[in-house]
C-alpha positions as CSV (number, residue, x, y, z in Angstrom):
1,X,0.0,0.0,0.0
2,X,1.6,3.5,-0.9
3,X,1.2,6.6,0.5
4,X,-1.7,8.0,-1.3
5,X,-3.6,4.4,-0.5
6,X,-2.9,5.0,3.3
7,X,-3.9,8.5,3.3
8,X,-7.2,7.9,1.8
9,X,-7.5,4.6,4.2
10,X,-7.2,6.5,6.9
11,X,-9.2,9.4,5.9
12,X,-12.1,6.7,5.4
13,X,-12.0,5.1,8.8
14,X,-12.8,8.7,10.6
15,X,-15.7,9.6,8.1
16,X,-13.9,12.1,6.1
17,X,-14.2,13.4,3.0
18,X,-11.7,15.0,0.6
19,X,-13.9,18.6,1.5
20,X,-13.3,18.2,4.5
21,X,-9.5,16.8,4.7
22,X,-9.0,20.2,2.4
23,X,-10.4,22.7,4.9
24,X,-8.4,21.1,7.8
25,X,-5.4,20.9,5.9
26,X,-5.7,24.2,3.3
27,X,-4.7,22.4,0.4
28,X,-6.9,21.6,-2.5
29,X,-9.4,19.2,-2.9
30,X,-7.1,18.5,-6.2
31,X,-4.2,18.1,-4.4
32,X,-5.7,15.8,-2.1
33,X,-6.9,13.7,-4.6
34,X,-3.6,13.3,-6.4
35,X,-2.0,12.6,-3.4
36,X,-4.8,10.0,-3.0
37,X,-4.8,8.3,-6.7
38,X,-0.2,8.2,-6.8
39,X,-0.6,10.9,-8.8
40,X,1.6,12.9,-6.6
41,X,3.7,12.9,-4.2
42,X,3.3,15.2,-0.9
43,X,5.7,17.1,0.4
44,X,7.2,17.1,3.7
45,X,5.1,20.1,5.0
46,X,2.1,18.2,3.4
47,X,2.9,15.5,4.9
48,X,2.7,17.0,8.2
49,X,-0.2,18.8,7.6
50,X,-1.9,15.7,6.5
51,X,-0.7,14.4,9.6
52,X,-2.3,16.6,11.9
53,X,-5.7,16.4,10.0
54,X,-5.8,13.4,10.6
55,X,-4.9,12.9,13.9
56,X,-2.3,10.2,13.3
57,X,1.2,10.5,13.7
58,X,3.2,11.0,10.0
59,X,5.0,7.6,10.3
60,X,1.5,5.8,10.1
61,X,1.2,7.4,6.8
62,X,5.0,6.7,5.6
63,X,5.0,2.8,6.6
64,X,1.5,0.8,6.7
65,X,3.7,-1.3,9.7
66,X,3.9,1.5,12.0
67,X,1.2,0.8,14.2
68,X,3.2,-3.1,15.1
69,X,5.9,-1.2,15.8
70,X,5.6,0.9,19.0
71,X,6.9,1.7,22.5
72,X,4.2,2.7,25.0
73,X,1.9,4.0,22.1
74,X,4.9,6.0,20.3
75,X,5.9,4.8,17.0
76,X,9.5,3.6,17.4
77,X,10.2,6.3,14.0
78,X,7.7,8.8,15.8
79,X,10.1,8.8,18.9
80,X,13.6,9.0,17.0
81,X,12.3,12.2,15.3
82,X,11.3,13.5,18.6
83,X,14.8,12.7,20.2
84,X,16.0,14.4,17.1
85,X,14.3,17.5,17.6
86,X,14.9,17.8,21.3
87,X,19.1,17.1,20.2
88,X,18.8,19.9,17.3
89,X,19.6,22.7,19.9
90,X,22.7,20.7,21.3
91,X,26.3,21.8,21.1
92,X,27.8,20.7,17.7
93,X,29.6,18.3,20.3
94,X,27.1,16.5,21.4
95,X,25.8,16.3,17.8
96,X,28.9,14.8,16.6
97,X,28.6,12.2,19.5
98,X,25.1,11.3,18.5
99,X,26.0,10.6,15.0
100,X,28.6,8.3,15.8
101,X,26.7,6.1,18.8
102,X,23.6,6.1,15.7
103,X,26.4,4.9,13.1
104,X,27.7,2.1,15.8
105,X,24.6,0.6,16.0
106,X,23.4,0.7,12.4
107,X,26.6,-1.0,11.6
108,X,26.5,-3.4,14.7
109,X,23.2,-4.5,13.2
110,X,24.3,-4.8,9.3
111,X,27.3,-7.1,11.2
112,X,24.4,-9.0,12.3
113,X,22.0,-9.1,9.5
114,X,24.9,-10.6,7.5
């Protein structure tokens, strides 16, 4: 299921129409139905919007697997992108130091997935 598929899935199951996604969202009904069909794809900002709209968190709409994936009702990619934001205002440090624990595990897992 892409993107467009999930949007319109999701916009179904809380009794929405395109009308009313567009006045929540302030994009076009257009848009919305592009997005819907694969006819395009939404930005990030759309994306968010979308999001909110909805009332879903924007990794439900990127991976259909989201919701078996979760850590006391967080998406496990819904709370990295929350630790990232909170780490944005860090020293470039402490940045640096991040980048390279993240990099140690995604190789210690490509080591095991081998």
């Amino acid at each position: 299921m892409d993107i467009g598929e999930r949007i319109r899935q999701i916009r179904k199951e809380k009794n929405m129409s395109i009308i009313d996604l567009a006045n929540l969202t302030d994009l076009s009904k257009s848009t919305i139905s592009e997005i819907e069909n694969g006819k395009k794809k939404p930005a990030f900002d759309t994306l968010k919007k979308l999001a909110s709209a909805l009332n879903v968190p924007m990794a439900k709409l990127l991976d259909e697997n989201e919701e078996d994936e979760t850590i006391l009702g967080i998406s496990k990619s819904e709370k990295l992108v929350k630790s990232l934001q909170r780490a944005k205002n860090q020293p470039k440090e402490v940045l640096d130091d991040l980048a390279d624990f993240i990099e140690i595990i995604l190789e210690k897992e490509e080591r095991k997935n081998k």
